[in-house]
C-alpha positions as CSV (number, residue, x, y, z in Angstrom):
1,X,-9.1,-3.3,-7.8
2,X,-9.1,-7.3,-6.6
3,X,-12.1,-6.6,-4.0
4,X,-15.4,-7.3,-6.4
5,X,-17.1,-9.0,-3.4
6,X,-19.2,-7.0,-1.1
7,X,-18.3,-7.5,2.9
8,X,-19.9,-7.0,6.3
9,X,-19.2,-3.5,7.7
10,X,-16.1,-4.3,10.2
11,X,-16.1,-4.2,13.9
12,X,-13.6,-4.5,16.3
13,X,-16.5,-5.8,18.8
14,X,-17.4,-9.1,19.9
15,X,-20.0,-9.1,22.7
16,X,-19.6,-5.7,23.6
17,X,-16.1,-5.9,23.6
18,X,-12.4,-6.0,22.0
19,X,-11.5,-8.8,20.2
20,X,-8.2,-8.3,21.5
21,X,-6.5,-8.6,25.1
22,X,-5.4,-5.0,24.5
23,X,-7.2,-2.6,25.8
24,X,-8.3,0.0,22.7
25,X,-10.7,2.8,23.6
26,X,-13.4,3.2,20.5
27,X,-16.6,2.9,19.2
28,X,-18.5,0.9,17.0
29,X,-16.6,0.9,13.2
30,X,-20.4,0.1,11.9
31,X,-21.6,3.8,12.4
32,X,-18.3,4.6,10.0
33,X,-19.0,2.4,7.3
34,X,-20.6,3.6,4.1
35,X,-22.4,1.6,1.7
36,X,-20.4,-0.6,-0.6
37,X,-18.7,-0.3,-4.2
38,X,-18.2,-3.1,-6.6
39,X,-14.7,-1.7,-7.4
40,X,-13.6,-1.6,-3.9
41,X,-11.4,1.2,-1.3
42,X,-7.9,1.6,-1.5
43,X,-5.8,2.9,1.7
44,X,-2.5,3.8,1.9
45,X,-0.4,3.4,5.1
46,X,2.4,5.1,6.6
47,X,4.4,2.7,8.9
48,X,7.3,2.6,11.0
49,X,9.5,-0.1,13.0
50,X,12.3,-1.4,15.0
51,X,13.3,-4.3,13.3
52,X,15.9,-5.4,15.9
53,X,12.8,-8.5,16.8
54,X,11.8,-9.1,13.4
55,X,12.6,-11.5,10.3
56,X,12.0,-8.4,8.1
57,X,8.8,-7.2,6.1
58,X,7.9,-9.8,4.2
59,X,5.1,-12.2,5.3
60,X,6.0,-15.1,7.2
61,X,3.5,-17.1,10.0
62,X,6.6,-17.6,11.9
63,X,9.0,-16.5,12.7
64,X,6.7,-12.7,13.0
65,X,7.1,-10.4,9.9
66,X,6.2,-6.7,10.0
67,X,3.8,-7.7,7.2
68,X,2.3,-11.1,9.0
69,X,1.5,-9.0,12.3
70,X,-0.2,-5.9,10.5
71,X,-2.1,-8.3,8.3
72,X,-3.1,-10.2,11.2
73,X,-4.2,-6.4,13.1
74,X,-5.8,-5.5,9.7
75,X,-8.2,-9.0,9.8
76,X,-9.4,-8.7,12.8
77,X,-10.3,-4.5,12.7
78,X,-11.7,-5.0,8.6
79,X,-13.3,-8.9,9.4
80,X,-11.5,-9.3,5.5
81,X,-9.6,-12.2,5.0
82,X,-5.8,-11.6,4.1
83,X,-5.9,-12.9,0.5
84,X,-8.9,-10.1,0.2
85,X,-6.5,-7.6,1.7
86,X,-3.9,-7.4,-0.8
87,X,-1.8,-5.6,1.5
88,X,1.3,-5.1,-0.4
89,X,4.5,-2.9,1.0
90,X,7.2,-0.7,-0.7
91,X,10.3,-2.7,0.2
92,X,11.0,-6.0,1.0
93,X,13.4,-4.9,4.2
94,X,15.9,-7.7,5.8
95,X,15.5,-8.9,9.3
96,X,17.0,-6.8,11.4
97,X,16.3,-3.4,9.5
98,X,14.3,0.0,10.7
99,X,12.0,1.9,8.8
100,X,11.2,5.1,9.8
101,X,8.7,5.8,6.5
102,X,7.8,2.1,5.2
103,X,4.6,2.6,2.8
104,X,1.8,-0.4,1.9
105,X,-1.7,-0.2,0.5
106,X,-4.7,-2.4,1.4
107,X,-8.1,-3.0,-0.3
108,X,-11.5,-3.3,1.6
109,X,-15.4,-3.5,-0.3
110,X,-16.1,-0.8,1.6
111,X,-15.6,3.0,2.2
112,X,-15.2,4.7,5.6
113,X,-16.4,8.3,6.5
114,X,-13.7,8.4,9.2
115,X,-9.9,7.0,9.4
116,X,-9.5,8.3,13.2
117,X,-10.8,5.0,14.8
118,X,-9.0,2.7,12.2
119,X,-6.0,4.2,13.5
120,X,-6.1,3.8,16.8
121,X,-7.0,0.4,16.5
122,X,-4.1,-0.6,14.5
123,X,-1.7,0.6,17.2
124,X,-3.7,-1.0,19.9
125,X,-3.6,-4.2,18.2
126,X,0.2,-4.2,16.6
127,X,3.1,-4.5,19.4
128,X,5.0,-1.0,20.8
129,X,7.9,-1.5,18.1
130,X,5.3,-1.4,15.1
131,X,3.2,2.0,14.7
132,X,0.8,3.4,12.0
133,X,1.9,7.1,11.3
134,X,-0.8,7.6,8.6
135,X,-3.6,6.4,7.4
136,X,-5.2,7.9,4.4
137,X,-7.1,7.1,1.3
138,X,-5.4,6.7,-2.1
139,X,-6.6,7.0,-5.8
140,X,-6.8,3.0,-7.8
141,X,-3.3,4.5,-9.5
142,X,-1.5,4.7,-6.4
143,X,0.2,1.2,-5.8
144,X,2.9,1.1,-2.7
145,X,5.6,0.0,-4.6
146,X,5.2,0.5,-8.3
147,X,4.3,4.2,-8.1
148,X,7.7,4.7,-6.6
149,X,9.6,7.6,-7.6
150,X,12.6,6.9,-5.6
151,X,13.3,5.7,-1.7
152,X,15.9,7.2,1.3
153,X,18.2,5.0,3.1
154,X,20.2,6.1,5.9
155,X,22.4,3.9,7.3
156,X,24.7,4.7,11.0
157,X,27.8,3.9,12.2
158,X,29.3,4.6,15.9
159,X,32.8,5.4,15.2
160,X,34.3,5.4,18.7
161,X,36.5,3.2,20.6
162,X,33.1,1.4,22.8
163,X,30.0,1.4,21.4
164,X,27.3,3.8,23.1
165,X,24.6,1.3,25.0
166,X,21.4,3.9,23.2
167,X,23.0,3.2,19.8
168,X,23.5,-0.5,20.0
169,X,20.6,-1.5,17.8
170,X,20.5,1.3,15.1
171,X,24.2,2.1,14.9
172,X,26.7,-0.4,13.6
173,X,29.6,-0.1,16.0
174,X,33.1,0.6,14.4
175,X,36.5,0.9,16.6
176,X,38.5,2.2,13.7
177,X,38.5,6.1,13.4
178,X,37.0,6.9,10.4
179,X,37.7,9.6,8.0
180,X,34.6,11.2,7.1
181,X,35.5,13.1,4.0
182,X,37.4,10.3,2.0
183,X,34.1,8.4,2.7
184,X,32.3,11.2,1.5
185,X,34.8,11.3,-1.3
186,X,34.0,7.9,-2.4
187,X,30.3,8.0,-1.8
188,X,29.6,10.7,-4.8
189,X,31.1,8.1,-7.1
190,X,28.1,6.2,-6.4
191,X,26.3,9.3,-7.7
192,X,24.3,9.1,-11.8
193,X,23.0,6.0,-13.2
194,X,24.9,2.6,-13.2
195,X,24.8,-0.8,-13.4
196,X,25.0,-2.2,-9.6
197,X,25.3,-6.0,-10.2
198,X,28.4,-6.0,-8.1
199,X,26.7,-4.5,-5.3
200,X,23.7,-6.6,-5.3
201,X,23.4,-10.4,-3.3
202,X,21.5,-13.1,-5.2
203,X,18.0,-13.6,-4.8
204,X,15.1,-15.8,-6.1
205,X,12.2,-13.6,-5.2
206,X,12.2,-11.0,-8.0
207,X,13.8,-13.4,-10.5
208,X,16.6,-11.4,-12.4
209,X,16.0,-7.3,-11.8
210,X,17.3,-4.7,-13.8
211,X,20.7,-3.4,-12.4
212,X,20.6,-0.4,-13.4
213,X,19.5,1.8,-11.0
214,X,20.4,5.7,-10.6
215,X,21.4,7.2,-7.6
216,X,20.5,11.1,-7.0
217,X,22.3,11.5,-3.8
218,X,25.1,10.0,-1.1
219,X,25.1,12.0,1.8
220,X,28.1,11.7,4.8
221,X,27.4,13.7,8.2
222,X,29.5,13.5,11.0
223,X,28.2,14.5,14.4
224,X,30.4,13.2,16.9
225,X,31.5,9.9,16.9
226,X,28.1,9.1,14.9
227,X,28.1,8.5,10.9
228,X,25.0,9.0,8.8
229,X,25.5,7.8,5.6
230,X,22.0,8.6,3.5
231,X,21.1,7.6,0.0
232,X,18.3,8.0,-2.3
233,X,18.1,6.3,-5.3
234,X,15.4,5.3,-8.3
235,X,15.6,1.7,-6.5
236,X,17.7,-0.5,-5.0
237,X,18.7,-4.1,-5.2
238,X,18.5,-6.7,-2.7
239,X,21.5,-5.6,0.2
240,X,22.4,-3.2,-2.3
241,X,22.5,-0.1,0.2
242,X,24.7,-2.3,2.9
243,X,27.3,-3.6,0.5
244,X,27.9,0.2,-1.0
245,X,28.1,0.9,3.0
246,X,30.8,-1.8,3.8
247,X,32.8,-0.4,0.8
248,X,32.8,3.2,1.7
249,X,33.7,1.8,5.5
250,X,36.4,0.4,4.1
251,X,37.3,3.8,2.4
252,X,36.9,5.5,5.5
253,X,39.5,3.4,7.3
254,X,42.0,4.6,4.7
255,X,42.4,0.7,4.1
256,X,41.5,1.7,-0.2
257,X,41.2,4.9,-2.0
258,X,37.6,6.2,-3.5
259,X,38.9,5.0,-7.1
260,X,38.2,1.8,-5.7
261,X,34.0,2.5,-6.3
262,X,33.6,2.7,-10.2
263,X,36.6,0.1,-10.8
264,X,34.0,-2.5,-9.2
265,X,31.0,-1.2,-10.6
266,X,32.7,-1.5,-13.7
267,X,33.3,-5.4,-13.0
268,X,29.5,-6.0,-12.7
269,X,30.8,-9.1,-10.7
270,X,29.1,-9.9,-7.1
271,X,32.7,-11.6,-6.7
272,X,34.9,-8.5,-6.7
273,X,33.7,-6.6,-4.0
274,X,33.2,-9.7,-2.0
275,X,37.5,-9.5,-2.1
276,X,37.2,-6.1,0.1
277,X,34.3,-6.0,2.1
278,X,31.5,-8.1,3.7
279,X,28.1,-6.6,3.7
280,X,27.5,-4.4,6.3
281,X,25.3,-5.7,9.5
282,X,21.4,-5.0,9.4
283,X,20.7,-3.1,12.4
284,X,22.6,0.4,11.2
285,X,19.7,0.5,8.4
286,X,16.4,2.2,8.0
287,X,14.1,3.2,5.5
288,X,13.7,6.6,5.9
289,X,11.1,7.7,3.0
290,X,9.8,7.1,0.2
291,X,8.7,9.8,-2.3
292,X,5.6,8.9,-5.2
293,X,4.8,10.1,-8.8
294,X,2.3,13.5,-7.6
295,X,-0.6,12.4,-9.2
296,X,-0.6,9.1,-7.8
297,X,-1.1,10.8,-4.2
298,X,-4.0,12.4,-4.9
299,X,-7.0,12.0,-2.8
300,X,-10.0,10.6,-4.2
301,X,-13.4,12.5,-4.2
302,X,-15.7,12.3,-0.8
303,X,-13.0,10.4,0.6
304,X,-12.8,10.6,4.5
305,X,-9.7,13.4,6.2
306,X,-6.1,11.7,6.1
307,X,-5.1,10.4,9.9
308,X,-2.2,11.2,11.5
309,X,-3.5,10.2,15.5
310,X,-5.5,11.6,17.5
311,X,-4.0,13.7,20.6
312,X,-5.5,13.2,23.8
313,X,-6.7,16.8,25.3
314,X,-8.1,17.6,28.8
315,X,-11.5,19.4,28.7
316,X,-11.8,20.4,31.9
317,X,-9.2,19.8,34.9
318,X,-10.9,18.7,38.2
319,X,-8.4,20.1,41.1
320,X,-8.9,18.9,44.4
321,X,-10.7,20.7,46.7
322,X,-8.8,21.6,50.0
């Protein structure tokens, strides 16, 4: 699995204490640790963030990455260098862009016997906008982004004459009204397998990807003045999801009619759509889930209990005595 090298057992401690300025309540990772294997651990992590500070997942030493600061997080709890790491994530998200279900894998030498601990740590290390939901052991099969079934998008728009101050960096604000069902209308055109070259922006870092990508579901809910537009498809290509969002918008103001979605995607041309709509902003995004092949989430034997966080209870309350 990449990790053929045995490793010291990690520890968060250095002289009896945290390596970090935060303050993490745990003990020793060395009593956790069990004895090496040649092929090496694999751990699969369930993450989620505010991208509002953040150049987007994909490492960078400055400026910060959501990659970059839970590598760094992941060094310092495993003592494994990052090239040993081989952390590797799901989706390369934008800067600016949530994720509510983000997934990436790592690879240490070593096995644990608990996940509790590792947990913790994470979050005590990572800042208050990045957080761990689970941590759990994964099968060699199971690889973040290649055992992919397909991923959820959901994208919000505030549809109201001001924008609400609590929605400003997950909504994208929109004076016009609206009109929910011609969006929703439009968005089912996206529906079935297609070629989405004309919904995709050009990038170097995959070289060319296929375009053909099939879409199961395009989902419209009004609640108010707020829009959630959801997606899940096979895959997506890079700002795919945000151009198909500043086209429906577009619908939605009544400024084109929902015939206007397969005429483009017939074009296959980046160029066409560029004549109605600019890519919708960053901020209104998040990466809501993302759903595996069933066999590639299966835990491996003797493998330590999946984390989800540990809750804080109170054993015994003291009441003062009067």
């Amino acid at each position: 699995m990449g990790c053929s090298a045995a490793a010291l057992p990690p520890s968060l401690f250095t002289n009896g204490s945290l390596s970090s300025s935060r303050n993490v309540s745990m003990t020793d990772f060395n009593s956790l640790v069990k004895v090496s294997d040649p092929d090496g651990y694999k751990w699969r992590l369930v993450i989620a963030y505010d991208g509002t500070k953040f150049a987007g997942w994909q490492y960078q030493e400055s400026p910060p990455t959501i990659q970059s600061l839970l590598e760094k997080a992941l060094t310092q709890i495993t003592k494994i260098r990052r090239k040993e790491l081989l952390l590797v994530g799901a989706g390369r998200t934008d800067a600016g862009v949530h994720a509510w279900g983000q997934v990436a894998h790592f690879v240490t030498p070593f096995n644990y016997t608990s996940l509790d601990s590792i947990h913790a740590a994470l979050n005590g290390l990572l800042p208050e906008d990045i957080r761990v939901r689970e941590v759990s052991a994964a099968v060699p099969e199971f690889h973040a982004r290649f055992s992919c079934r397909s991923k959820v998008y959901r994208y919000q728009i505030y549809s109201d004459t001001f924008m609400d101050p609590f929605q400003r960096h997950w909504a994208y604000h929109c004076a016009y009204k609206l009109n929910a069902d011609k969006m929703r209308e439009a968005a089912q055109r996206f529906v079935g397998k297609h070629d989405f070259s004309a919904f995709a922006n050009a990038t170097r870092e995959d070289g060319a990807p296929d375009p053909l990508k099939t879409i199961s579901r395009f989902d419209v809910t009004q609640m108010g003045s707020l829009l959630q537009l959801e997606v899940e498809g096979s895959g997506f290509m890079y700002r795919q999801v945000r151009n198909m969002v500043a086209l429906l918008i577009q619908v939605g103001k009544e400024a084109l009619d929902s015939d206007i979605v397969p005429m483009i995607l017939e074009t296959k041309d980046r160029r066409e759509l560029a004549k109605y709509a600019l890519p919708a902003p960053p901020h209104g995004l998040c990466l809501v889930s993302i759903k595996y092949k069933e066999d590639h989430l299966l835990l491996p034997q003797d493998c330590p209990v999946t984390s989800f966080g540990r809750h804080h209870t109170i054993i015994k309350c003291k009441l003062p005595f009067y």
